[in-house]
N, C-alpha and C positions, 0 to 999 in steps of 0.2 A: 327422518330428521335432516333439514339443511345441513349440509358442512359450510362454514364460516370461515374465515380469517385465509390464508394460503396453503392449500392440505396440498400442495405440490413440493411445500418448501420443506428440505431434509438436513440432514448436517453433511449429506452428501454431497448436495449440489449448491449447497453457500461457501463462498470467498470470505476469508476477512480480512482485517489488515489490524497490526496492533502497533499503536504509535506510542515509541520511545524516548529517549533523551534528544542528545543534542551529537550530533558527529563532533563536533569536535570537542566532546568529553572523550571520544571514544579513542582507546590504540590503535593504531595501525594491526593489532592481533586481532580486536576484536572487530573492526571494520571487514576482516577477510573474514573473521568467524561469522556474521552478519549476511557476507554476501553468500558465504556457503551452507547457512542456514535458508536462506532464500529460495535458492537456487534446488533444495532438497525438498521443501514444502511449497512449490509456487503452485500449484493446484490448487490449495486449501486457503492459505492465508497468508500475506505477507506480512512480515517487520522492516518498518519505514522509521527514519527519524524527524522531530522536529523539521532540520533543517533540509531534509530532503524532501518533505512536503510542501516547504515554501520555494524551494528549488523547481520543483514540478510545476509549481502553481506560476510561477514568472514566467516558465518558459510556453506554459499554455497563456499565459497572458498575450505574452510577445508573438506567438502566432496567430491568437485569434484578432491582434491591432495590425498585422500583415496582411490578414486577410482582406482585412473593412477597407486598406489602402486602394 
């Protein structure tokens, strides 16, 4: 029988990222708690916020319009 769909794919070797509030809902306890949650699981899967995915996304903006210059 064919194998189908990604018989390579495991829960080993996938990333994820799981998107939260908003930073500046967030304390300054739990922004350091955030980063050092991070920082313990970045193998596996990150936790990003709202606004740091629109933070990422300008600054990939802003490079990719540097480029095209």
């Amino acid at each position: 029988m064919k194998k189908r769909g990604f018989p390579d794919l495991t829960a080993d070797n996938v990333r994820g990222l799981v998107v939260i509030g908003k930073s500046s809902d967030m304390t300054k306890r739990e922004i350091v708690k955030l980063g050092s949650l991070n920082a313990e699981v970045r193998s596996k899967y990150e936790v990003k916020t709202f606004d740091q995915i629109l933070l990422d996304n300008k600054s990939t903006l802003a490079n990719l319009k540097a480029m095209v210059k």
